[in-house]
N, C-alpha and C positions, 0 to 999 in steps of 0.2 A: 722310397716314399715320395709321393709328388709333394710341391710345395704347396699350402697352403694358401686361399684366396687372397689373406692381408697380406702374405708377401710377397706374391704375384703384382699386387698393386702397388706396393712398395717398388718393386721390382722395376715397374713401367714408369715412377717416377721417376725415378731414379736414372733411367733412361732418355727421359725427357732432358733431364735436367744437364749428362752430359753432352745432349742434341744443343741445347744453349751454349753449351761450353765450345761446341764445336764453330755454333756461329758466330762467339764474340773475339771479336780481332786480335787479343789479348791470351788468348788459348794457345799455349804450346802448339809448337808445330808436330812434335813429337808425338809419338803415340803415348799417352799415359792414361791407364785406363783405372777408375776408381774404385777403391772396395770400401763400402762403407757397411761397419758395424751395426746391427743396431740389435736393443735388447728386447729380444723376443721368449723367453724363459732363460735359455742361457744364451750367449753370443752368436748369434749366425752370421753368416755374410752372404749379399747380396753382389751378385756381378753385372756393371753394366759394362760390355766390352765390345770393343773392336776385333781385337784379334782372339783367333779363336783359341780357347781352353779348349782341351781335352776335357770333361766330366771324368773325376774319379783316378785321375793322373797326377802322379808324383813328379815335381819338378825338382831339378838339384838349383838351392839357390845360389846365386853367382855373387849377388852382391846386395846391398840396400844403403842407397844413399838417404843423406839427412837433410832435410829443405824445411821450410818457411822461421819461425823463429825460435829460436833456442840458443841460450849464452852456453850447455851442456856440451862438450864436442862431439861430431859424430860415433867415435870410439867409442864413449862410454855410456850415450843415449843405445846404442844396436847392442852393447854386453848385458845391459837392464833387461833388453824384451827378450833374450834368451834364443837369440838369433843369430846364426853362424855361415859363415858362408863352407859352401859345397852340404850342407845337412839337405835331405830329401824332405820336400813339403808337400801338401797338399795345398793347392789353390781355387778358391777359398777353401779353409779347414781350421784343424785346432788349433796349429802353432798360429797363425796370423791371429785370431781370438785371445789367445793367452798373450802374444806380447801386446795386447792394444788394452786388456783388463789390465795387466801388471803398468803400464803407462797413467791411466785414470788413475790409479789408485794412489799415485803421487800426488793428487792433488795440484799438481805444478801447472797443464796444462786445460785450454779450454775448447782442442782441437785434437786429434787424435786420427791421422787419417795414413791410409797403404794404397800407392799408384802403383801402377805396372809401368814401366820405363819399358821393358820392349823381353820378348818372349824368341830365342834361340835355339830350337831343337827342344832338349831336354833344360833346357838351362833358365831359368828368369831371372830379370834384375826389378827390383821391386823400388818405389819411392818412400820414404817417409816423413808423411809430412806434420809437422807438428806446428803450435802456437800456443806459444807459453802464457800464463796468465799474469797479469801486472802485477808488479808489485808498490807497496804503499811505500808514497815519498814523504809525504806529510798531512797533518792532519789538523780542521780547522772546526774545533766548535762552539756555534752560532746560539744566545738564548738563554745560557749560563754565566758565572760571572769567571772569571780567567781561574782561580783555585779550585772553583768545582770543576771547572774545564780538563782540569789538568788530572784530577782526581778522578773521570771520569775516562779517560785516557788510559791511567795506570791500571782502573779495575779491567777496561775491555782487551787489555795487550796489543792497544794499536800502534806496535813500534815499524820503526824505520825500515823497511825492507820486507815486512811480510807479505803473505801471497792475498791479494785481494779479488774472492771468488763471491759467489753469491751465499753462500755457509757463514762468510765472515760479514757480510750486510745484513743477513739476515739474525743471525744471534746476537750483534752489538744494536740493534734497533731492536729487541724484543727487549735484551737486559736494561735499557734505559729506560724502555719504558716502563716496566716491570719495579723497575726503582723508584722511578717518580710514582708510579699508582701505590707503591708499599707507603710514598710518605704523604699520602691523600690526595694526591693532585690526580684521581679519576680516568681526566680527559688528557694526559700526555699525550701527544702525539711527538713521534721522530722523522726524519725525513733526512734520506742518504743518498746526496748524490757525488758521482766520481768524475771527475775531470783527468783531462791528458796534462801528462807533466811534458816539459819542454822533453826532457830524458825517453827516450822509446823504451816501452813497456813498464811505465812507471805512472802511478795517479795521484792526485791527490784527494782527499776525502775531505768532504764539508756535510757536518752532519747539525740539522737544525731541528730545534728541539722547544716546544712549544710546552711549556707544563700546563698552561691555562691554570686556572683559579683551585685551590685546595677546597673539594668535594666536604661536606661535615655530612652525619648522620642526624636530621632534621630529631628523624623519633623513629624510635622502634614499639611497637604497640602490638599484642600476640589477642587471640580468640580461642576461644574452647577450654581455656585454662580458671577450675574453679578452684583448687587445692593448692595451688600455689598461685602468688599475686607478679601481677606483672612484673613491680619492683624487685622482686626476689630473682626473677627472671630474667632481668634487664642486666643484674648483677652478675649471673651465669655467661652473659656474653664478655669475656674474659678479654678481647680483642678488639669487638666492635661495640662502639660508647655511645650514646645520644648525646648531644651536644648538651657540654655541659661550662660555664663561666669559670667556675671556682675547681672543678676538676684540673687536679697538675701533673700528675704520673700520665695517665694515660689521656693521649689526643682522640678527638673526636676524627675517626676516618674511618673508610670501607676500603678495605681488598677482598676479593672474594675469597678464595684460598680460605682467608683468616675467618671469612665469615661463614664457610660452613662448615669450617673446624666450632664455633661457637653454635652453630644446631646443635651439632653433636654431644657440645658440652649442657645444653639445655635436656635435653633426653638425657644424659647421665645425672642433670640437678631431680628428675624425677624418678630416678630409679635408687637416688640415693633416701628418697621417701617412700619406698615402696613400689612406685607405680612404674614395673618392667614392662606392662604393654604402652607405655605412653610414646608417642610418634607426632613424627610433624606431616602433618595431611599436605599442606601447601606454604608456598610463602614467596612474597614478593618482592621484589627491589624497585623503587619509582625514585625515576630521576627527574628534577626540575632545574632545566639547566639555567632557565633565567634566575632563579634564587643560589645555583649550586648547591644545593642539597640533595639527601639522600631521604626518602622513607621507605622504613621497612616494617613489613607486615607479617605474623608469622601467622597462622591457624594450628591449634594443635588437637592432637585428642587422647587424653589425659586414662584413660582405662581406669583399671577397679586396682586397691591399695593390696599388696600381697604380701605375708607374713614367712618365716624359717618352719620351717618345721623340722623333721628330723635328720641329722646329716649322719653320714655313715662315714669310716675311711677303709677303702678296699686298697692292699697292696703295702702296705705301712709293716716293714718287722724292725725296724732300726730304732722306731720312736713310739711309744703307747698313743692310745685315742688322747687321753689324759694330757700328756704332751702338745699335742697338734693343738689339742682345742685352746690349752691357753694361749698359743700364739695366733691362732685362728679369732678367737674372743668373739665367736657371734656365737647366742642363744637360741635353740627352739622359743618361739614366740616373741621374736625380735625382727622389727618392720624389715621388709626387703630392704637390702640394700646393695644391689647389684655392682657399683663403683667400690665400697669398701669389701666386699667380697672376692674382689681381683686384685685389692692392693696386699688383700691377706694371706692370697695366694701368690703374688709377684708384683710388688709394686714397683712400677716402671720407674716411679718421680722419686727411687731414696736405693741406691745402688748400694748401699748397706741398713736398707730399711730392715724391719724385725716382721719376715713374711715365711709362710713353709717353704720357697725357695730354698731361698737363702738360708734355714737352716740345715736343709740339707746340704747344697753346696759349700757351707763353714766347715764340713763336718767329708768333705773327700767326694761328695755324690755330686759329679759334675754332670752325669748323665742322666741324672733324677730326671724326670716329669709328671707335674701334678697339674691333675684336669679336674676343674670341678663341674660336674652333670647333673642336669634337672632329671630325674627320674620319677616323679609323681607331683602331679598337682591336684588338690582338691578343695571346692571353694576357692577362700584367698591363704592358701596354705602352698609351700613349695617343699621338697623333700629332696634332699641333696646328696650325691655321692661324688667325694673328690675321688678320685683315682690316683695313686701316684706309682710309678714306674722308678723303683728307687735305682737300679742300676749298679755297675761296678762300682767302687775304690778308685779314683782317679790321682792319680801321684804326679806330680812338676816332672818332669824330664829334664828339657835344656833349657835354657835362662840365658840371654842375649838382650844387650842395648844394643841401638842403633842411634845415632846422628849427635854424639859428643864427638866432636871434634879436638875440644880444648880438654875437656875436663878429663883425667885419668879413667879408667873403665873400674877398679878397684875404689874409688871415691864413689860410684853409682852402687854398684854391688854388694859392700858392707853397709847399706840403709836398706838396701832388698828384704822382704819378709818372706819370700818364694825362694824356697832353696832346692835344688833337684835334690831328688828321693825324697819328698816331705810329701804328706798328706794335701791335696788341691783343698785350697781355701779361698773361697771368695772376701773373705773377708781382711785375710791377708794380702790379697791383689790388690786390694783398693787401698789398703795403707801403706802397699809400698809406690802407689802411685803418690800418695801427700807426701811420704818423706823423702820422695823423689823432689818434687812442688817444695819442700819447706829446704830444699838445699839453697835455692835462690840464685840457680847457675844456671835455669831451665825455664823455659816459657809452660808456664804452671796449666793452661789452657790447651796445649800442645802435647800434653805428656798422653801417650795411649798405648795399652798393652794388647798385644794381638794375639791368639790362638794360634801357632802352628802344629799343623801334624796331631791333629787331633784321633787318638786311636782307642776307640772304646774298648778293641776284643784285648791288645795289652794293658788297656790301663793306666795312660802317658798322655800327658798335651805338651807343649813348648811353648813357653808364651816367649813371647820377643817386645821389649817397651822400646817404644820411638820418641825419641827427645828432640827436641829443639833447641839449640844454645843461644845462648843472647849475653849482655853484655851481663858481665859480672860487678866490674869496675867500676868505681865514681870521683870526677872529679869537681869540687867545688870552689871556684872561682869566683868572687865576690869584692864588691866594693860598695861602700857607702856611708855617708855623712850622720854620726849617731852621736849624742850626749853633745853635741858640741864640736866633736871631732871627726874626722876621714877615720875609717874602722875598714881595712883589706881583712880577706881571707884566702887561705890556700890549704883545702884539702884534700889530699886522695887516701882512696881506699881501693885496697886492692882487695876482693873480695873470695878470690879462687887460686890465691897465691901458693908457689910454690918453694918452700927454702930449701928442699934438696937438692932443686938446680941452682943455686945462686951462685957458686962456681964451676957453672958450665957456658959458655960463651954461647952455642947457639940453641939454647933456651930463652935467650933474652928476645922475645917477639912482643911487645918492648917489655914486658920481665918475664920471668920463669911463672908458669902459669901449670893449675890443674891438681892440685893436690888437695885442694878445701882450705885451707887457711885464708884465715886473712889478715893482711898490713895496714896499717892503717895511721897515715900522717898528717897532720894538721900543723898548719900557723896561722895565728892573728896576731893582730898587732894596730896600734895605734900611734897618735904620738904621747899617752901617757900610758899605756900597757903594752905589755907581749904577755904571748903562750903558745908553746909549744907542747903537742902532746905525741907520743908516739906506743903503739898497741902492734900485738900479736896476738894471735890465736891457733893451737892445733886442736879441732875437733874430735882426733883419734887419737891418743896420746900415745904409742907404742907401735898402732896401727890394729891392735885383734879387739881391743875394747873401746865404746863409745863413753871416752873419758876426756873432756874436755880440757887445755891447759889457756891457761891465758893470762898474759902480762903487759904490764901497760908504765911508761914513766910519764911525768907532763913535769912542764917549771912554768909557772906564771910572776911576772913582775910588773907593779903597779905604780905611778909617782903619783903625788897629789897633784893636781889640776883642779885650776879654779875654773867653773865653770859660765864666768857672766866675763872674765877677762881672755880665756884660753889659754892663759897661762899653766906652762909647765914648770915643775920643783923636784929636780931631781935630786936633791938633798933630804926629800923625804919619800922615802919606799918601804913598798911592803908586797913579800915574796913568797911561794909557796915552791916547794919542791915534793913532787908526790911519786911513791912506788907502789906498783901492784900486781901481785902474783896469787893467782886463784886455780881451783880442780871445780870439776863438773860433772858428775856420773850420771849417767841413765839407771836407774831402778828398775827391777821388777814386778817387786809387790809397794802397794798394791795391783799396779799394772805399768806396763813400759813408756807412757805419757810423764810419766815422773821424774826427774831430773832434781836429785840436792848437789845443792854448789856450794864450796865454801871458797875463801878467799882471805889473805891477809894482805894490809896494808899499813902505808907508815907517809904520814906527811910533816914537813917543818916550816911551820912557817916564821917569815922572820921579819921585825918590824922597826925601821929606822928611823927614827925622828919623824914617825907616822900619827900624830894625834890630828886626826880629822872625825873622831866620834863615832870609827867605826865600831873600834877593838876601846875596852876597857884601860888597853896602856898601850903607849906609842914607843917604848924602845924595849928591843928583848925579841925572846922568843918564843915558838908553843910549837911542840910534839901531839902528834896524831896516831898512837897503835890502834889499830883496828882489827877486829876478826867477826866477819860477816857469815853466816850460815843461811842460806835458803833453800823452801822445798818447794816446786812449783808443777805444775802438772798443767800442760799443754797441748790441746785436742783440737786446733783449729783448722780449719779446713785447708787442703791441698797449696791452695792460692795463701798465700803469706803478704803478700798487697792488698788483696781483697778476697778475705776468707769468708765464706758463707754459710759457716755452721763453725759448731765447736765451742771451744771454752778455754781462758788460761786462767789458773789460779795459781797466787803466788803467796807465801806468806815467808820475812825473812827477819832478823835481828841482826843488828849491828851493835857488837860491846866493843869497850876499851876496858884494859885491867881495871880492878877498884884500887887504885893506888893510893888512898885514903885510908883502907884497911891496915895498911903495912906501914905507909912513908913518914909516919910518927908526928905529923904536922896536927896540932889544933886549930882548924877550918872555922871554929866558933870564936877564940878570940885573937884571928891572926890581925884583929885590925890593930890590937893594942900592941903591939910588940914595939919594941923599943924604937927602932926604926921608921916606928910612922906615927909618935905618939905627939907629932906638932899638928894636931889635929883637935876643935872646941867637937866632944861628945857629948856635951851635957847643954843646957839653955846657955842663948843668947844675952850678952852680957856686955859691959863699956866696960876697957881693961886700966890700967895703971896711967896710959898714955891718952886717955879718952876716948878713945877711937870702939866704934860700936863693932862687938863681934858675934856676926849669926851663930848659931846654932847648927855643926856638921861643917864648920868653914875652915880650910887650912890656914897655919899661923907662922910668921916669917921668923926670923930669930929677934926680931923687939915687939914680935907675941903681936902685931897689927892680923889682922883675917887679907888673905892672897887676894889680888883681885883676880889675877890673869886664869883662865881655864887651866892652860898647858903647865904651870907649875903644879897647880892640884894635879892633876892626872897625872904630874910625873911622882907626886907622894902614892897617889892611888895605887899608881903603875906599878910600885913596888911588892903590893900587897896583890896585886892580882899577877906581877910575874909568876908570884909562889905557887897563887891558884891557879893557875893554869898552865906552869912548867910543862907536865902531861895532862892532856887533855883525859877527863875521865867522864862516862855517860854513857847511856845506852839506847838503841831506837828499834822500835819494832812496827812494821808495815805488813799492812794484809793492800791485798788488790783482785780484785775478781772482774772476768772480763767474758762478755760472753757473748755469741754470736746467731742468729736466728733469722732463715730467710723465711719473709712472709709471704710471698708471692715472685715467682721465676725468680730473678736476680735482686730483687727489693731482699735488701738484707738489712734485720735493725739488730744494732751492739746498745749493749749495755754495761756501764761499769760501774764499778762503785771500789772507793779506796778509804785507805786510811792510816795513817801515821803518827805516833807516839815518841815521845823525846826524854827519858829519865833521867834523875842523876841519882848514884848512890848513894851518897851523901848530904842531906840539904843543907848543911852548913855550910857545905864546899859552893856547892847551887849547879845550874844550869850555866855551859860554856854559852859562849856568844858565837861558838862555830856549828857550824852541820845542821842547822836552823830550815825550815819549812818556810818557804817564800810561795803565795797563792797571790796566781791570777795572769791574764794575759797568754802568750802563745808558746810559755813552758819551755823556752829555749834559754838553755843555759846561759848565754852572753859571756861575759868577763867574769864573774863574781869571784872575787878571789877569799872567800869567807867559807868553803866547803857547801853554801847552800846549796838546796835541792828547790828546784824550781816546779811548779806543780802546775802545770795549766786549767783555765778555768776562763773561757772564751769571754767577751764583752765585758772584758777589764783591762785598765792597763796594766803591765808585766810587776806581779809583785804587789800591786796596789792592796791586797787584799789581807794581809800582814797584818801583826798586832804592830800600834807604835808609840811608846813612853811619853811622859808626862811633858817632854819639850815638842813633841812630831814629829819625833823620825823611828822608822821602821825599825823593830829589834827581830823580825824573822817570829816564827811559831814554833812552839814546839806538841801540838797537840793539832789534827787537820783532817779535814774527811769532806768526802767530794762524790756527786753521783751521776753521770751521764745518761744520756738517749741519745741515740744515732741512728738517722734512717739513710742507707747508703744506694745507689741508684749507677751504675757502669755506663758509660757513654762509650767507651772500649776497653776491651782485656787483650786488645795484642802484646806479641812479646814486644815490639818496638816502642812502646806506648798503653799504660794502663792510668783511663782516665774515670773516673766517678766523682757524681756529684752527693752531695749530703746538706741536710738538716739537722738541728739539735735541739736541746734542753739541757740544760748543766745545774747544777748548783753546789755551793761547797762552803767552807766556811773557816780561819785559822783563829787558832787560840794562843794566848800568852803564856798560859799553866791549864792544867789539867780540871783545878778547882771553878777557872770560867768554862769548860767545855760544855755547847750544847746544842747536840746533833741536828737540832731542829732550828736554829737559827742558822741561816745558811745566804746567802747572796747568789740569786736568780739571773741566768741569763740562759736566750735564745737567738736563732741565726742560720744562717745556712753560710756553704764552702763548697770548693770545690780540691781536687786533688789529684796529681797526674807524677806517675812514675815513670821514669827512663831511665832504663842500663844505667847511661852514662854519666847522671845528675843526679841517682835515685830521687827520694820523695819530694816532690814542691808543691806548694800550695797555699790558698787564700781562705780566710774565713772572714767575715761578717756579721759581727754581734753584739745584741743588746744587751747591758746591763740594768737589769729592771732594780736595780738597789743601790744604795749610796754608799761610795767606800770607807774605811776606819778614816776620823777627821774631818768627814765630810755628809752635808746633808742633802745635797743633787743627786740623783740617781747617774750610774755612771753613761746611759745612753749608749751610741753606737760606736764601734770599736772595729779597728781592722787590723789582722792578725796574719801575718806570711810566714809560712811555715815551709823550713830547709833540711831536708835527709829525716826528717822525724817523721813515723808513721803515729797517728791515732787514728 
């Protein structure tokens, strides 16, 4: 076959070209005569030469030398193209083609070229000449401020020693700009140029990057639209906003992409009215660069309103008509609605939505297909036939993690709900991705189960879930100047711990890791308190059943300290020593969300020459038996940081024996017993010595009334040792928490609690321990009184307390509280999950049950933000106003700032 015209002309340039070679003074003296490739369908080669080729003659190659630049050595450059010496070639032909495609394809060079060195009978020795392409020495960019610099750096992988081609200029100046026009800046412009490094074949890049001014969307304004109003319309653009002042979620800006993903969404706002022939005729984009805005213009054409009429189901023997329709839920004589018609059939946006999908696939039908078809229209009447293709029985096969590193494979595996030889359920896969996400060892955004070996004619799929591990562990290091005092902390938590290796030496990476447990150790301490608390937990108790164990010691000790001198007293203290061992079962009815835990506990506290008005007596002691029962039921989504659906309810009681039934003590007149009968119970009166005696006032032995507090309180103290030897009482809490995304990731929580504090006995009365303390950022602190701290934003901590006829705080025992939360991600990486939020709160504590009322409550609003890391778990700030005045006080409490440490709300 002759060659063709283009390569004939090729041919004679190419000839040319080594005619120049020939006349410039720099030209080998040697013969070396050039084959240059070039892509004409597949690889040809053209020959300009001197010495003459045989046409169609096999040469034995003798050798091929390696010339111009390459750090590769000749060896193993000539083994890559698949080139030998003494093998028989064709010159030009395939093997020279094949090693010069197999060369490009590395990517490494920008030159690729085969000389003839000199032709010997049958023999040739061939050149090969190569030139590598530079690589990146560093990188400089121009127009950002140094953090975004760098941050833009890490997304495009401009590291140290990469190959810098025109692929790598081209896709880092598309993604920059690509970035800036997603964050409204329109008119980015990028601009990349490459300079010589001092080093050979090496550059450096300086990439300047112009954002110009952030583009807004001036107005969008539509035509032809009489059935729907523009507003309603303007709303359908889900991405692109008209500039708006007071709008806060979503900025005013144009990407295209987003903007005619928002067409689309407008034709689906009118289909979800009926109108399936509605269509956008035209529409325009106008730019005003001197004002930087955008206007945009739609036309539309709106058609005639269309109704259901008769739906059919062909193909259906697994489930009645009956069946389908109530999950289906649309009527003959019910407006078109083409968007809810697809979500009824498979709705994209709820991967365990309640769609005909999805019940078949719950149900093993992984191969189901259901189509639904317009089959008649007349008038504005439509006439439907789904079709569905229900298919085999599909069953789990093999069942594989992939990318736990630390964590054991057996800790993933026992929370799987995919068990091979079990019926394929979608609905099962998606829960064992949350309780994958709620183990809290896995980047929850990360977690994704993949289809292998999908084989319909047996029957079998394999799914394989891919994890991501991230930091399990947290340590909390802390310092800072509180009440008065330097208040340290030191916590870790190990949160994926393992005690079966704890005598194994090289498990220690730095501890025995991967089992699910967690350890968990704390100190604080000041220079008037410590505490120390220390916790275990095995999630699997045995290892076959999800039966939780957990145990926990703390000892806290307190001195009096005066707070206007700094002064410490260690000659008055007051100590708590607390133990606690509890179980925790997962339930199945009414369904596996269910979890009752019980738990007993035992604390003493002990109180030494402690009269500061906290405790009713200041020497002695008080016992704490406890036994806590709760049933909770918790549906929250995957993400255990930031879950976006779901629900957790909890309701629990905490009793102490009725020790009052049995311990034979009369609680009505223990005040009269012999021991404490130097006490005026009757009126106020001037005694034998003149001296005037109140009424309730304690009496010395010459019958004068005490003046000092601490002497009272040490007669008091007698009569409340007895009452309160063992603590006796009971408290019951409900808590309902519940999750709701309104729009993509905009997720709003709601909650609402409540807490109750009894005593068996009124005579005996209510302890002064285990008390409800409302208000402020709900962190525990020091309290060494058993309180329960209950947050309640734009207060200070506690302020919100009932407190006695002198002003001081006696804790609640009656408290109910109700939140709104609108939550908002800034990022859910595993390194890093950040969301911002706003609120509403209000709540209220009571003294006894007789003042409780649920509608008198103390209002506060505000916004936070909040950022989780492995390594530090929860931190975070709030900002809030208290629109009400607290107990004591007639100022409303105003604005309030709240730092919140390892506590999620």
């Amino acid at each position: 076959m002759k060659p063709s015209l283009a390569i004939k002309n090729e041919k004679e340039d190419l000839e040319k070209q080594v005619n120049k070679f020939h006349n410039n003074k720099m030209f080998k003296k040697r013969i070396k005569l050039l084959f240059t490739f070039i892509v004409l369908g597949n690889f040809g080669a053209l020959v300009a030469q001197e010495t003459k080729l045989e046409s169609g003659k096999e040469y034995i190659l003798a050798d091929v030398e390696v010339s111009g630049k390459s750090q590769y050595s000749e060896q193993t450059v000539v083994t890559f193209t698949g080139l030998e010496k003494g093998q028989k070639i064709m010159v030009p032909g395939e093997d020279i083609s094949t090693a010069i495609k197999k060369l490009w394809k590395l990517g490494l060079f920008n030159d690729v070229a085969f000389y003839i060195n000199k032709v010997e009978g049958d023999s040739i020795y061939l050149d090969l000449h190569l030139n590598e392409l530079p690589k990146l020495s560093d990188v400089k960019i121009q127009g950002v401020k140094k953090g975004k610099a760098e941050e833009l750096i890490k997304d495009t992988d401009l590291k140290k020693g990469k190959i810098v081609n025109e692929n790598l200029l081209t896709t880092t100046k598309n993604y920059i700009e690509n970035k800036y026009k997603k964050d409204g800046y329109y008119n980015a412009k990028v601009n990349i140029n490459t300079i010589q490094d001092t080093i050979d074949s090496q550059v450096k890049m300086v990439v300047g990057i112009d954002k110009g001014d952030k583009v807004k969307v001036k107005s969008i304004d539509f035509s032809g639209n009489n059935e729907i109003s523009d507003r309603k319309l303007r709303r359908a653009f889900k991405n692109t906003k008209q500039k708006n002042p007071i709008r806060i979620f979503k900025r005013s800006k144009y990407i295209k992409d987003k903007y005619k993903e928002d067409l689309v969404s407008v034709i689906d706002k009118y289909k979800e009215n009926g109108f399936r022939d509605a269509r956008v005729v035209s529409d325009t984009v106008s730019y005003n660069k001197e004002k930087d805005m955008i206007a945009i213009k739609v036309n539309l054409e709106e058609g005639k309103k269309y109704y259901f009429g008769n739906i059919r189901y062909i193909g259906n023997t697994v489930y009645t008509e009956n069946q389908l329709n109530r999950i289906l839920g649309i009527k003959k004589g019910d407006v078109y609605n083409g968007v809810l018609l697809q979500k009824r059939i498979a709705d994209q946006s709820k991967p365990d939505g309640e769609d005909l999908t999805n019940l078949y696939q719950n149900n093993g039908y992984l191969f189901s297909s259901i189509n639904p078809v317009e089959v008649k229209t007349y008038n504005d009447t439509i006439d439907f036939e789904i079709r569905i293709t229900e298919g085999p029985i599909a069953y789990f096969n093999k069942i594989t993690v992939v990318g736990n590193d630390k964590t054991n494979d057996r800790v993933i595996y026992r929370e799987l709900r995919t068990k091979p030889g079990e019926k394929y359920s979608k609905e099962l896969l998606i829960r064992s991705i949350r309780e994958i996400g709620q183990l809290g060892f896995f980047d929850a955004e990360a977690i994704k189960p993949e289809f292998k070996n999908v084989d319909p004619q047996a029957g079998t799929v394999d799914i394989e879930y891919s994890v991501v591990e991230k930091g399990s562990s947290q340590v909390e290091l802390q310092g800072g100047y509180g009440s008065g005092s330097f208040i340290g902390t030191l916590g870790l938590s190990f949160n994926n711990f393992s005690m079966r290796n704890i005598f194994k030496k090289d498990a220690y990476k730095p501890l025995p890791m991967g089992d699910g447990q967690k350890l968990a150790l704390r100190l604080q301490g000041s220079s008037y308190f410590r505490t120390y608390s220390l916790s275990f937990s095995e999630p699997w108790l045995g290892g076959k059943k999800p039966i939780n164990f957990s145990t926990s010691i703390s000892h806290s000790r307190q001195y009096s300290y005066n707070y206007s001198t700094s002064n410490v007293d260690k000659s008055q203290s007051f100590s708590i020593t607390s133990l606690t061992v509890g179980l925790a079962k997962r339930l199945k009815v009414p369904d596996d969300y269910f979890v009752l835990s019980q738990s007993v506990s035992f604390q003493y506290y002990a109180l030494s020459n402690y009269y500061t008005g906290l405790f009713t007596f200041g020497d002695g002691s008080s016992r704490n038996l406890t036994y806590t029962v709760a049933l909770s039921r918790n549906s929250k989504g995957f993400n255990p940081i930031y879950p976006t659906y779901g629900s957790e309810f909890t309701i629990s009681g905490k009793f102490t024996p009725p020790y009052s039934l049995f311990n034979g003590v009369d609680y009505a007149n223990l005040g009269d017993k012999e021991e404490n009968k130097q006490r005026n119970t009757g009126d106020s009166y001037f005694n034998d010595n003149g001296n005037w005696v109140p009424s309730g006032s304690y009496l010395d032995s010459n019958g004068d009334a005490v003046a000092t507090y601490q002497q009272a309180a040490t007669d008091q103290g007698k009569v409340d040792q007895i009452k309160f030897n063992w603590l006796e009482y009971y408290k019951i809490k409900v808590k309902a928490d519940l999750y709701t995304t309104i729009y993509d990731k905009l997720v709003l929580r709601t909650l609402g609690e409540f807490g109750f504090m009894g005593a068996y006995n009124q005579d005996r009365g209510l302890v002064p321990f285990e008390r409800f303390y409302l208000g402020g950022d709900g962190m525990a602190n020091y309290s060494l009184d058993g309180r329960e701290n209950i947050q309640l934003r734009g207060y200070q901590n506690n302020s919100l307390s009932p407190i006695n006829s002198s002003g001081s705080q006696i804790g609640a025992t009656v408290y109910n509280k109700f939140s709104m939360e609108l939550r908002y991600p800034i990022t859910l990486s595993g390194a890093a999950s950040i969301y911002g939020l706003t609120f509403l709160e209000a709540g209220a504590a009571f003294a006894d049950f007789s003042s409780y009322n649920p509608f008198t409550v103390q209002r506060s609003a505000g916004f936070g933000l909040r950022v989780f890391m492995p390594a530090f778990g929860l931190l975070g700030i709030d900002f809030g106003h208290g629109f009400d005045a607290v107990p004591g006080s007639t100022t409303k409490s105003g604005w309030q700032t709240h730092f919140i440490i390892g506590q999620q709300f």
